[in-house]
Backbone bond lengths (Angstrom), bond angles and torsions (degrees), N, CA, C in turn:
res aa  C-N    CA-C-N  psi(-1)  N-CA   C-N-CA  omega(-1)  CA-C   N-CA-C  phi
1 X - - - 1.465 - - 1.530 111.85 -
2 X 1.743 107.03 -17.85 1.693 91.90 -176.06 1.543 117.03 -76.70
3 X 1.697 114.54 -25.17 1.040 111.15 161.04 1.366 147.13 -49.93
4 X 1.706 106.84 -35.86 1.297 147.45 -175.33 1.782 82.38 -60.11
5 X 1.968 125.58 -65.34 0.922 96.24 -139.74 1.934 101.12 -106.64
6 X 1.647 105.35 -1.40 1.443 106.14 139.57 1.757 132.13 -44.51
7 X 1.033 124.68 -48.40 1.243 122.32 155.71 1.239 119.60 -46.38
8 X 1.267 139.06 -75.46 1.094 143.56 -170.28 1.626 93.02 -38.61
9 X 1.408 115.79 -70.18 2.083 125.79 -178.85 1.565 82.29 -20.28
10 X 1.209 122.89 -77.93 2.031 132.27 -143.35 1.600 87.22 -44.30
11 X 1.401 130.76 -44.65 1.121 108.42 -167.09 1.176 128.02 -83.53
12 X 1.308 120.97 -27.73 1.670 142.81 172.96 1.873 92.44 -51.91
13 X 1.452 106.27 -67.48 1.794 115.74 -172.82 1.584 105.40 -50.15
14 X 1.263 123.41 -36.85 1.341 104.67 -168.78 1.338 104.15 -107.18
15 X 1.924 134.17 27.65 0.888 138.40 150.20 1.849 106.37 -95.11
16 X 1.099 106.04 -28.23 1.443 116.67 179.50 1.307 121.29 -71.17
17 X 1.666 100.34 -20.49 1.732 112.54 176.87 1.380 104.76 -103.72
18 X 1.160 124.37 -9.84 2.164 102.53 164.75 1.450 71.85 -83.49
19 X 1.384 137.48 -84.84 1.617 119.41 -136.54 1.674 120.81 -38.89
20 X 1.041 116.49 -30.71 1.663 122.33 148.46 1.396 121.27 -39.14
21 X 1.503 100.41 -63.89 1.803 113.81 177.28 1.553 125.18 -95.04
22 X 1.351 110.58 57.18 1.414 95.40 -174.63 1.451 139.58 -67.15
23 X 1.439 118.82 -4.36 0.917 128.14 145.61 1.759 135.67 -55.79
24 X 1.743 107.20 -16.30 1.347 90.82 173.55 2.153 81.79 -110.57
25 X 0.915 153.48 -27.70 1.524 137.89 147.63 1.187 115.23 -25.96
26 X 1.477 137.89 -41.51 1.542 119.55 -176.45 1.585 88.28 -86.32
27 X 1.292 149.88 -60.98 1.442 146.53 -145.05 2.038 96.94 -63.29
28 X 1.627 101.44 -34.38 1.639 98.13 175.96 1.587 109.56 -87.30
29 X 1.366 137.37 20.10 1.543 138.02 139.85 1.059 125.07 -53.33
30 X 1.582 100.16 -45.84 1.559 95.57 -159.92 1.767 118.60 -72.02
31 X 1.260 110.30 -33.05 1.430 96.30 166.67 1.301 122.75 -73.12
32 X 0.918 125.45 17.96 1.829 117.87 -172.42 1.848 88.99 -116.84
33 X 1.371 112.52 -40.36 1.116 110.83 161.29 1.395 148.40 -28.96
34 X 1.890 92.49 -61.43 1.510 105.27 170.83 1.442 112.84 -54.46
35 X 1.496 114.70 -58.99 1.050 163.52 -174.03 1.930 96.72 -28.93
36 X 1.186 99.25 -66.82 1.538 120.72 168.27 1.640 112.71 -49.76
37 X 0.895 96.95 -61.21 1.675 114.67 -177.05 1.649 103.36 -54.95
38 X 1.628 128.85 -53.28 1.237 109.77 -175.09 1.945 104.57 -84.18
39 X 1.276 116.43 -6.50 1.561 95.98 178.44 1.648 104.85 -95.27
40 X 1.460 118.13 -10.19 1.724 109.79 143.02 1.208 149.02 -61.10
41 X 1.269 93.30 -24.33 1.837 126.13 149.65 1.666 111.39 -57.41
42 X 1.021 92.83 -79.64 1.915 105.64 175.39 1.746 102.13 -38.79
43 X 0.952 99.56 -55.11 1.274 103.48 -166.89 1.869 135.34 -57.20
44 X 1.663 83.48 -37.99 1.380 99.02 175.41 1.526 105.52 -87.97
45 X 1.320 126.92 -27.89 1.637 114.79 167.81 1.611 129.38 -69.94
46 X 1.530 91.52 -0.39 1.404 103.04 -175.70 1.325 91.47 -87.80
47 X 1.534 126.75 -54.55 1.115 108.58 -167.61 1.669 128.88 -67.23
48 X 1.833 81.15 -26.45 2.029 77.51 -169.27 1.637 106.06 -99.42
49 X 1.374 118.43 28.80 1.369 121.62 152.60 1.457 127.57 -159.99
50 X 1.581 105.24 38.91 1.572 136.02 -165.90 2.177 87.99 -84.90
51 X 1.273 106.24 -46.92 1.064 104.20 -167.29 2.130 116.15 -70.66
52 X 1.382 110.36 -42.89 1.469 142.49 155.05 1.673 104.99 -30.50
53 X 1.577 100.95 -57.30 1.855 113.02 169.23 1.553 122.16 -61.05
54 X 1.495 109.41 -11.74 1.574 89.82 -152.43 1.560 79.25 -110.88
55 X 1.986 123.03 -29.32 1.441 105.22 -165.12 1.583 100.81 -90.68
56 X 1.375 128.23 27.00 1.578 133.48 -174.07 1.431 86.82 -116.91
57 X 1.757 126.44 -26.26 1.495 74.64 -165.50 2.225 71.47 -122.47
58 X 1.434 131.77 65.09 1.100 138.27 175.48 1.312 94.68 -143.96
59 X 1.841 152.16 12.01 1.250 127.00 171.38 1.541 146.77 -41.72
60 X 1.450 107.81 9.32 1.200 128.46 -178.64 1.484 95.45 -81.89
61 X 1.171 113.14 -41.40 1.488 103.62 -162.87 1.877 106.25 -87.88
62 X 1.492 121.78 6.90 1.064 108.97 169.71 1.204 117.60 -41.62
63 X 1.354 122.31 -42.37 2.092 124.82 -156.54 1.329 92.01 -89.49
64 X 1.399 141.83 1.12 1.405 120.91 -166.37 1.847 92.94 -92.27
65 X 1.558 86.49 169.83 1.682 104.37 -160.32 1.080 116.09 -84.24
66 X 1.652 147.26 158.27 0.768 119.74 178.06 1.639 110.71 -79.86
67 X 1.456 112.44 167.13 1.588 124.22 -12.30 1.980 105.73 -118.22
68 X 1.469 63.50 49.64 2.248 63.58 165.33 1.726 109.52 -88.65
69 X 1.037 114.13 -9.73 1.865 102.30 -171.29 1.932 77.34 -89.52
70 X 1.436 105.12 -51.61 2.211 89.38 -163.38 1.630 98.56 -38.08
71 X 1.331 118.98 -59.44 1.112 137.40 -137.31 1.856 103.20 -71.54
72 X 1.512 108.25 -58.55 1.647 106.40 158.90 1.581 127.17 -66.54
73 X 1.471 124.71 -6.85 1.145 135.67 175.05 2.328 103.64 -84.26
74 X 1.261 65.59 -49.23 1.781 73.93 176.63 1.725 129.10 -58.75
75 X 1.718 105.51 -38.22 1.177 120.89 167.03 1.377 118.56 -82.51
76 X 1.272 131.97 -29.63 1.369 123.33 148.90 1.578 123.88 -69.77
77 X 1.475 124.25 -4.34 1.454 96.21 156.22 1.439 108.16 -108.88
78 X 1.196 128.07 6.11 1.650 135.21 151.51 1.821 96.97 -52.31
79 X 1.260 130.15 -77.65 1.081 142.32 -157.14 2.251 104.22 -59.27
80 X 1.776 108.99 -65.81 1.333 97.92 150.29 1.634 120.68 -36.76
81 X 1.233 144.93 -55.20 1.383 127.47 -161.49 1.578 99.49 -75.98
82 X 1.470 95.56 -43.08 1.630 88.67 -168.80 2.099 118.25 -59.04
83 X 1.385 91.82 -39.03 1.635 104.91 163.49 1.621 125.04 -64.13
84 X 1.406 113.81 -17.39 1.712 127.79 175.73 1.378 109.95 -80.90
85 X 2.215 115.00 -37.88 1.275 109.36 168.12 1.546 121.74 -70.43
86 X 1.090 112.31 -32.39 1.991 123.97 177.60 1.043 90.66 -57.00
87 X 1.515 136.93 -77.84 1.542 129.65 -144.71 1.741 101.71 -59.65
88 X 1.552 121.21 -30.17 1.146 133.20 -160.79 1.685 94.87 -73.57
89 X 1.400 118.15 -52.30 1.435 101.39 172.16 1.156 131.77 -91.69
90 X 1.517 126.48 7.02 1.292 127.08 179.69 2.152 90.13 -82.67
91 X 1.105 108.28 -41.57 1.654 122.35 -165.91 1.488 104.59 -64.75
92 X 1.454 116.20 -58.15 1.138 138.97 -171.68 2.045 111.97 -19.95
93 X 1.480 89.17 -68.39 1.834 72.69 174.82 1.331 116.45 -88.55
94 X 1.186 128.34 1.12 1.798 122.73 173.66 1.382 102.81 -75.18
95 X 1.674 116.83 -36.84 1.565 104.28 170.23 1.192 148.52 -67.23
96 X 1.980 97.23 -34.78 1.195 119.79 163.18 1.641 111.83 -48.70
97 X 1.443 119.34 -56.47 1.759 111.76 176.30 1.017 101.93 -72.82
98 X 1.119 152.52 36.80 1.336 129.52 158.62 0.999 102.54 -122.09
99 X 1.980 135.09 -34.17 1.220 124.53 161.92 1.561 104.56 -51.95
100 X 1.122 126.29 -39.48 1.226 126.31 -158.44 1.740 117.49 -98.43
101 X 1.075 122.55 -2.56 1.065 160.12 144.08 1.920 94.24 11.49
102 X 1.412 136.37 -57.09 1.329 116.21 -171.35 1.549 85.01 -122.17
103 X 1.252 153.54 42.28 1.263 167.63 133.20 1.492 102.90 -74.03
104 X 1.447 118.26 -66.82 1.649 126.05 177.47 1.534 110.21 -57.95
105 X 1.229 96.54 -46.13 1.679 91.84 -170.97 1.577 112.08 -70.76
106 X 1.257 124.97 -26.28 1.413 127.16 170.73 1.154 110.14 -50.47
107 X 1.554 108.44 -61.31 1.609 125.40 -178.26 1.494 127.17 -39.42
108 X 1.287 89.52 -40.97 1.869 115.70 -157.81 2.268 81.00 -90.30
109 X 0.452 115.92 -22.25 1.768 125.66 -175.64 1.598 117.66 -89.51
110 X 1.392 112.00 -41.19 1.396 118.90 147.93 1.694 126.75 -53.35
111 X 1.386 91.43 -34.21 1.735 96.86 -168.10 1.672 101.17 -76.59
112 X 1.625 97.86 -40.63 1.349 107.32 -179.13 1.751 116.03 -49.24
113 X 1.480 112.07 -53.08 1.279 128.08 171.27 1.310 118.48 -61.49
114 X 0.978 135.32 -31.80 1.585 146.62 171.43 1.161 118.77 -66.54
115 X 1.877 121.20 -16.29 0.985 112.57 -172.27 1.839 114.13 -138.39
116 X 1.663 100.50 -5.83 0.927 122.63 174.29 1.364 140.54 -133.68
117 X 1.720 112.47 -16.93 1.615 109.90 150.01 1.604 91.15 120.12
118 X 1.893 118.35 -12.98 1.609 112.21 -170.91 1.333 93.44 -167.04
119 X 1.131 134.05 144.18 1.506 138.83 151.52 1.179 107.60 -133.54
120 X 1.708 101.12 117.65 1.588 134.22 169.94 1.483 124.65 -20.65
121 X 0.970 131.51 136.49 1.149 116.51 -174.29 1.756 113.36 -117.83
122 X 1.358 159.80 171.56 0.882 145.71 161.11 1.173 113.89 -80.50
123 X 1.670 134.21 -50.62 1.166 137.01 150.36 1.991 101.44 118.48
124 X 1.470 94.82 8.35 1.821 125.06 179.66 1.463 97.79 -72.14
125 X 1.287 121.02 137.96 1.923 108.29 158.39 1.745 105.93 -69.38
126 X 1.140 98.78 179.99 1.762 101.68 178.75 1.347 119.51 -82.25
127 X 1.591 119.05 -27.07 1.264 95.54 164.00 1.663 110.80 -77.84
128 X 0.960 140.64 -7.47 1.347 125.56 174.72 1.508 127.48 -79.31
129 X 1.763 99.07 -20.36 1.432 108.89 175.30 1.598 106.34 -90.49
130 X 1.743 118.04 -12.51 1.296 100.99 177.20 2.073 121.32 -80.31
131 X 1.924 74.06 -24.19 1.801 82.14 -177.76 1.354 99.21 -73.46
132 X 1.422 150.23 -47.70 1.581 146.98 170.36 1.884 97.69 -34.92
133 X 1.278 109.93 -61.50 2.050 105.63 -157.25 1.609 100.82 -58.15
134 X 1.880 123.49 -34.58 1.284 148.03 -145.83 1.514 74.32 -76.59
135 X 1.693 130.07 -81.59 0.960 132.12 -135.12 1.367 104.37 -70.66
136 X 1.815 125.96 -45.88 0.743 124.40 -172.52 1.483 135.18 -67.01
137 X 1.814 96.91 -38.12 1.525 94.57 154.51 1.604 129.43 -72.83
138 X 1.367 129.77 -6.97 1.364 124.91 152.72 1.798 98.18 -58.64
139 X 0.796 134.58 -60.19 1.563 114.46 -172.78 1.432 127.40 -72.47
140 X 1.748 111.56 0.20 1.289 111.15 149.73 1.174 116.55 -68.84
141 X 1.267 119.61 -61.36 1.619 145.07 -167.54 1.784 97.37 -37.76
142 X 1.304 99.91 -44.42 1.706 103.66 -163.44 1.581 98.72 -69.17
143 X 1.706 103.16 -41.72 1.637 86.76 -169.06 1.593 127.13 -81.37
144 X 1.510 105.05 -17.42 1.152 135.22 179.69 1.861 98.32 -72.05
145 X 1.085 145.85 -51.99 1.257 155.76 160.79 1.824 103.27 -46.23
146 X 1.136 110.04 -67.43 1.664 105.14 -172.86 1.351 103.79 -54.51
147 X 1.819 131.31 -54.04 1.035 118.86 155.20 1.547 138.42 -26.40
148 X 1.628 117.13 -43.65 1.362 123.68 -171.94 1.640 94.74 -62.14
149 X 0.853 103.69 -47.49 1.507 125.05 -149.92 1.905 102.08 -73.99
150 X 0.992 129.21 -13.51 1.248 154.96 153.30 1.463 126.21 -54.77
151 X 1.368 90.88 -64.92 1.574 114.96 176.17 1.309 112.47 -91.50
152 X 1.287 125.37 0.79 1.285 120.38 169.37 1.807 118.69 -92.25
153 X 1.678 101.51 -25.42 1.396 120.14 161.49 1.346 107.72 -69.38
154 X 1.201 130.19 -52.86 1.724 123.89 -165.25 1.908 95.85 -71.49
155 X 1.160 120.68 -9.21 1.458 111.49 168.03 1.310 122.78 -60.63
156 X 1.369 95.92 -11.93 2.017 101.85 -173.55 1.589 99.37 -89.17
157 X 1.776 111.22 -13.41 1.617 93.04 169.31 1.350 148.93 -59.31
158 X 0.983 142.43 84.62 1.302 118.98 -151.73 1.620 136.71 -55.82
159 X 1.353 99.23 142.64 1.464 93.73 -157.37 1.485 133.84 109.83
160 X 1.779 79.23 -83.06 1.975 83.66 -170.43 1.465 84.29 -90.23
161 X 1.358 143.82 29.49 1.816 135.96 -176.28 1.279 85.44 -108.70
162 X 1.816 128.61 -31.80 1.650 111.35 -172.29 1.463 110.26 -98.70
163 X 1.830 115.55 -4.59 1.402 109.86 -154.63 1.571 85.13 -119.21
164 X 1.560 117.91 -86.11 1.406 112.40 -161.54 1.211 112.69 -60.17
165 X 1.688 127.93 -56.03 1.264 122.44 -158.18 1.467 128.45 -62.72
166 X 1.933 108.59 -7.54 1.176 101.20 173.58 1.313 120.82 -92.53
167 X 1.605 116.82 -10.42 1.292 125.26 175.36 1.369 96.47 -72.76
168 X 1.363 135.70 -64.80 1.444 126.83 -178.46 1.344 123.20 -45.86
169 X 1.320 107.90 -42.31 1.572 110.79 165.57 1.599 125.89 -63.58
170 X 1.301 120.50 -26.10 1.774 134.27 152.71 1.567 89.84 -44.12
171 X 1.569 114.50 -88.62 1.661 112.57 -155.39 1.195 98.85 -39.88
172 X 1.170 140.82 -65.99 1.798 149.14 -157.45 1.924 107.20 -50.36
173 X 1.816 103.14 -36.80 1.388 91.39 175.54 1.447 80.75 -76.32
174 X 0.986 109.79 -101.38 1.701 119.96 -175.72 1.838 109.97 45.29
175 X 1.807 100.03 -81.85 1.143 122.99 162.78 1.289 111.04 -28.05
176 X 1.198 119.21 -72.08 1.380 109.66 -140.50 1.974 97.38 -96.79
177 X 1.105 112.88 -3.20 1.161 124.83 174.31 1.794 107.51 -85.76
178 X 0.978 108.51 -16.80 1.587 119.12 166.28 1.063 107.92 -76.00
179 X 1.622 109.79 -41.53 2.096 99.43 -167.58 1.370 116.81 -82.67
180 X 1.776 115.67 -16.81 1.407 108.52 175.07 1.259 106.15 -83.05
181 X 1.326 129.09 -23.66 1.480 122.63 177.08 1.717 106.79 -75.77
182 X 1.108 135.09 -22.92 1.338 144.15 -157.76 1.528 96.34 -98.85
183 X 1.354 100.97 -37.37 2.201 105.65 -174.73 1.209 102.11 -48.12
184 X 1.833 122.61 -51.17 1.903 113.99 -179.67 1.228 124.06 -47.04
185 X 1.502 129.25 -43.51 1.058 118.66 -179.47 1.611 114.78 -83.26
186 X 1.230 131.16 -14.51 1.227 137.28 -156.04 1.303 93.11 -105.15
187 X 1.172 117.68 -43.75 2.019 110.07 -175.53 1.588 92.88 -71.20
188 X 1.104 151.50 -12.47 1.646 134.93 -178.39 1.718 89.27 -95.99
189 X 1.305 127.89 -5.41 1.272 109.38 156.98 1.552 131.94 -133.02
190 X 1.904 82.29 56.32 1.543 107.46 175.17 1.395 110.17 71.12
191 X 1.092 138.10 -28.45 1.947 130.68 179.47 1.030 108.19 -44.58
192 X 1.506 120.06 121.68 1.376 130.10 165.42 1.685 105.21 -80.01
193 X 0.823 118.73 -169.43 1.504 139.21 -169.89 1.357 127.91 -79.65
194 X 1.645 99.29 -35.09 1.655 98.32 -178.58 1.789 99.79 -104.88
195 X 1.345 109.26 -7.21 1.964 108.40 173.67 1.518 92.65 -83.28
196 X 1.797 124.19 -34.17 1.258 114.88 178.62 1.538 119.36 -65.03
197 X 1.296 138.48 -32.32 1.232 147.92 -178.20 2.177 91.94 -77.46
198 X 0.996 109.47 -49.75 1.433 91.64 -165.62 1.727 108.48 -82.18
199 X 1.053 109.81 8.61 1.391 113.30 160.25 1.807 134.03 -97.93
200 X 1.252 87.41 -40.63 1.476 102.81 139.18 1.102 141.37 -23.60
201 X 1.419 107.97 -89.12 1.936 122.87 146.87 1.225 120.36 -35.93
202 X 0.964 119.67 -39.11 1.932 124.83 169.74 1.406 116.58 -60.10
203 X 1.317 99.21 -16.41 1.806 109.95 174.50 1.342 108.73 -138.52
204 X 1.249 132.76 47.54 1.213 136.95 -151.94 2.343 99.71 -76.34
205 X 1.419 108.99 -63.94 1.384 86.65 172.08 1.408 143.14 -52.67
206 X 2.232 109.01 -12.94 1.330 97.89 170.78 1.560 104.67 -87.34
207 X 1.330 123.73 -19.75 1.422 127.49 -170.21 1.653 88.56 -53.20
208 X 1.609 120.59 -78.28 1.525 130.25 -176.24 1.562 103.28 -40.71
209 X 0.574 134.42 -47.80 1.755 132.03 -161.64 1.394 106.70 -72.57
210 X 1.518 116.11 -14.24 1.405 126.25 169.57 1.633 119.04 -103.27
211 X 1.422 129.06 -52.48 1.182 117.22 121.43 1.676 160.30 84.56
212 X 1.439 84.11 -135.12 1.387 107.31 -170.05 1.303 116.36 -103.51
213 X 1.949 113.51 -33.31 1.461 113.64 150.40 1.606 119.28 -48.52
214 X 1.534 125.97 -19.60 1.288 131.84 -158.75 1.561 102.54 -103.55
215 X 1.367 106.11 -32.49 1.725 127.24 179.62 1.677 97.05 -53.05
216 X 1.875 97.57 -47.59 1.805 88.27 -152.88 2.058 93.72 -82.23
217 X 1.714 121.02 -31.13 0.909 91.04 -171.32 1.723 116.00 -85.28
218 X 1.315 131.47 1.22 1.348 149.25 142.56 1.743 107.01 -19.37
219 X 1.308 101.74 -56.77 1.411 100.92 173.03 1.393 136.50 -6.75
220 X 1.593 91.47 -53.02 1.438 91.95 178.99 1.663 101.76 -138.53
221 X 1.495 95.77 139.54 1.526 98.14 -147.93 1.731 106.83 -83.26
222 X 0.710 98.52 -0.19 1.908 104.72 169.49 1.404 104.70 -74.02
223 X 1.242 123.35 -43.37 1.445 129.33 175.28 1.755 104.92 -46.55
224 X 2.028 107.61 -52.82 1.016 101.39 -146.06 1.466 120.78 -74.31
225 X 1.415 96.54 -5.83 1.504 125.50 -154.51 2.021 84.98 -76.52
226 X 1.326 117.87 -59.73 1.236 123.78 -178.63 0.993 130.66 -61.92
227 X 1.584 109.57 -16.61 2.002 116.76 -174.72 1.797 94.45 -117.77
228 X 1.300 126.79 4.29 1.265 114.74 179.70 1.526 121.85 -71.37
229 X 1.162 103.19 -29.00 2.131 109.34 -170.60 1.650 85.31 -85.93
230 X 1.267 147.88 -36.88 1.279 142.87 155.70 1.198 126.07 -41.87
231 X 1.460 111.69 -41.04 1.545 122.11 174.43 1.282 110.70 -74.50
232 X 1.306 126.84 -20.74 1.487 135.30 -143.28 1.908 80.89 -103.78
233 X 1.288 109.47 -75.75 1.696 110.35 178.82 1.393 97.91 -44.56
234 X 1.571 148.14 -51.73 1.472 123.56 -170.42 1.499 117.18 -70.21
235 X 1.550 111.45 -29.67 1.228 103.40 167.79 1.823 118.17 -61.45
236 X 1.085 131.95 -40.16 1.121 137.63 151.44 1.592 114.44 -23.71
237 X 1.135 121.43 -59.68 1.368 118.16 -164.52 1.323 95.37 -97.48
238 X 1.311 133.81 21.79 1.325 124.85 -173.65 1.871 85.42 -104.60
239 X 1.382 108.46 -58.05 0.934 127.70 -160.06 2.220 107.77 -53.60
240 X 1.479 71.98 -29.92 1.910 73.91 -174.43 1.495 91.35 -66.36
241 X 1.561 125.30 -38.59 1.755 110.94 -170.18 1.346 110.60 -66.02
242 X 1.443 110.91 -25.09 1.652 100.75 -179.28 1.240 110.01 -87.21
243 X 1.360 119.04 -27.02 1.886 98.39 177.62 1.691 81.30 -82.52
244 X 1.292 157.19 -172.59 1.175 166.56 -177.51 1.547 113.90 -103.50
245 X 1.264 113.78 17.36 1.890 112.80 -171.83 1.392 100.91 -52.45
246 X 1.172 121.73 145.27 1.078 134.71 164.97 2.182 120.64 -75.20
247 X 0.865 111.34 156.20 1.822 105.19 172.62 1.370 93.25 141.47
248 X 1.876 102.71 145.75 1.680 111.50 156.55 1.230 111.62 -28.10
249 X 1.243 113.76 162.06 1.584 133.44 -168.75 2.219 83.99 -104.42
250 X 1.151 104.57 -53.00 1.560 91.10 172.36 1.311 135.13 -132.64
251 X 1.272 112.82 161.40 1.673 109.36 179.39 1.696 125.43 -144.64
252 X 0.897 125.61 160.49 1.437 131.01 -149.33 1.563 92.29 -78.71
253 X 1.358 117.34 178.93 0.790 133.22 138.20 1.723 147.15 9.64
254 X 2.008 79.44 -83.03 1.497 102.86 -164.65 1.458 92.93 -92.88
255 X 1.496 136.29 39.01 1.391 117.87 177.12 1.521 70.48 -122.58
256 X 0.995 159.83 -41.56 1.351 142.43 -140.37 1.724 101.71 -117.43
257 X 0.976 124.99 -36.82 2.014 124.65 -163.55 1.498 89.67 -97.86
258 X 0.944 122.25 80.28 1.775 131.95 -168.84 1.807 84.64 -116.61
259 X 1.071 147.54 -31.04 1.542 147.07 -164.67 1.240 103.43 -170.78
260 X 1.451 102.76 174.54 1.988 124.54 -175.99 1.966 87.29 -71.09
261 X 1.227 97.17 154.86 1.180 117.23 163.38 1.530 124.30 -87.96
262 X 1.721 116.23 127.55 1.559 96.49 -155.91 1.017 137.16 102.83
């Protein structure tokens, strides 16, 4: 349980460390921002021509009678929208770091320095570290999706579809919502993806305890846009406990807002 409630600390501390630095907190908005802005875009064309999509590519059902074509036309663009919002939050923060991609890594490098005297570098140019984060979070996305998609069927169980499986399905985002936030600091110190997942698991209640509080307020992505450069510094200091770096747990200010971010 101390891990369980160490995790949870990483996230409070690295919301507590932009509010110190608000200068590197407003510079980590802006990608969650953009980010926001085009899946409100996406979002609203889904809805006001989700239905237009489904009877262009359903012409079989022109000749059917009424009202079985309204009625199966209607539940498949219920099912498209409802599948356009899932992908939107399973995607949502893998895109945000990747738009944000040398915004985070600055951030996550300050925290490092603020609390430890050096932050690691990968020593990759940026397009090489963007094609590594690109690829690797497509193979979160995939497993994290086949999962959704799992647990979205066992919801029809009764019972354990309204009680357990959504708590299990919390930890599972949780998880894996830890490793894309955890990948910034860990890819500037070389961790690939599958040493990142098995390190993870090696600490699996502080990994969750960081998380799954982040899973539920993720929810809604206006939130996430505002707690992400927070999430991004706790993943940072999460990450120093799992490799074992040594350094204060905190620091002021003036060790970290030394220049603009960027």
């Amino acid at each position: 349980m101390r891990d369980l409630m160490a995790g949870t600390a990483y996230l409070g501390k690295g919301q507590r460390w932009v509010a110190r630095n608000r200068r590197q907190w407003g510079f980590g908005l802006l990608p969650g921002l953009v980010t926001l802005v085009g899946y409100a875009a996406a979002v609203v064309c889904l809805a006001l021509y989700g239905g237009d999509a489904v009877a262009w590519a359903t012409p079989f059902a022109d000749d059917w009678s009424s009202p079985w074509a309204g009625l199966f036309r209607g539940a498949l663009t219920v099912l498209l929208f409802g599948g356009g919002l899932l992908l939107a939050l399973i995607s949502f923060t893998a895109v945000t770091l990747l738009v944000g991609q040398p915004f985070y890594e600055e951030l996550s490098a300050r925290v490092d320095r603020s609390v430890g005297g050096e932050a690691p570098e990968s020593g990759l140019p940026l397009w090489r570290d963007l094609w590594i984060s690109a690829r690797e979070s497509l193979a979160v996305l995939v497993r994290a999706a086949a999962w959704g998609v799992l647990f979205f069927a066992l919801g029809f169980v009764p019972f354990a579809g309204q009680t357990v499986v959504p708590a299990i399905g919390f930890c599972f985002s949780g998880f894996f919502l830890a490793e894309e936030l955890t990948a910034v600091a860990l890819q500037r110190r070389g961790v690939r993806l599958r040493e990142r997942l098995r390190l993870l698991r090696s600490r699996k209640l502080l990994t969750l305890g960081f998380g799954v509080p982040l899973a539920l307020l993720f929810l809604v992505p206006v939130v996430a846009v505002f707690v992400m450069p927070g999430a991004v510094a706790g993943a940072t200091l999460l990450v120093r406990d799992l490799m074992g770096e040594e350094g204060p747990a905190e620091a002021g200010p003036e060790a970290a807002d030394d220049g603009a971010l960027g």
